[in-house]
N, C-alpha and C positions, 0 to 999 in steps of 0.2 A: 548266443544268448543275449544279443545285444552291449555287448561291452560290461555287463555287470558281472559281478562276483557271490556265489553262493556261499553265505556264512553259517556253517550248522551252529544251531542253540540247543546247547547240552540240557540242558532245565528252561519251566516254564519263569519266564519272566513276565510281569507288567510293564508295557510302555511300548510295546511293539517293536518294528522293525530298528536296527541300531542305529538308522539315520535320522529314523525318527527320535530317539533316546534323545539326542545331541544337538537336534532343533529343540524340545522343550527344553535340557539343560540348559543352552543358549538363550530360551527368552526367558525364564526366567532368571539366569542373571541379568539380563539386558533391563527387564521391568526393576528390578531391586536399583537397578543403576538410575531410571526417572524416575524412583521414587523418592528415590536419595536424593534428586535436584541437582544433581552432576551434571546430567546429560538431558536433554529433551529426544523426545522419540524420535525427530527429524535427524540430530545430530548422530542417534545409534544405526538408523538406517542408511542413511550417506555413510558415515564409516565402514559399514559392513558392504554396501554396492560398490564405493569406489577404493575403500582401502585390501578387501579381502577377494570382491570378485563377485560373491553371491548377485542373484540378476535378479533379485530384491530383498530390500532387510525385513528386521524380521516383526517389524510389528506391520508391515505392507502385506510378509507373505500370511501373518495370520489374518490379517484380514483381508485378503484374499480367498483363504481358504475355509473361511468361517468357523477357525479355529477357536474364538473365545466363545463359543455357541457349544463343540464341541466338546470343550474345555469343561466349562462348567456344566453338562452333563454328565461328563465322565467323574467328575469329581463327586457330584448325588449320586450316582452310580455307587462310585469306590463307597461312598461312608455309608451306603443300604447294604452294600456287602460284606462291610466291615461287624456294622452292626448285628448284623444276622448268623456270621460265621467268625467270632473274633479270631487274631492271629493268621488272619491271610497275609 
């Protein structure tokens, strides 16, 4: 299976896979953190590539990944679905 590990999910969750859960957990602390004026987005990324290892941080890997495109679609997603079905 290529070195990975199959995790069964007992219930449906929102957020997908749990490595994915733990990237958006991660940026969204990380943005809270440039917003606050603490850190610049340069200082959160260098931390993260040379302190923890990741082989990009994490406002590089979203944009790389065209995650804030992604991001804010899913987000008018979530609140048309919310609207329409409350208590999802």
């Amino acid at each position: 299976m290529g070195g990975k590990e199959v995790v069964v999910c007992r219930r449906d969750i929102r957020g997908g896979f749990i490595g994915n859960r733990i990237i958006r957990a991660m940026k969204y602390h990380c943005t809270l953190l440039v917003r606050s004026a603490r850190y610049t987005v340069r200082q959160i990324d260098a931390s993260l590539v040379h302190g923890i290892g990741m082989p990009l941080g994490i406002f590089a890997l979203t944009d790389f990944t065209g995650g804030l495109v992604l991001e804010s679609q899913e987000s008018r997603t979530y609140a048309e679905i919310v609207r329409e079905v409350p208590g999802v």
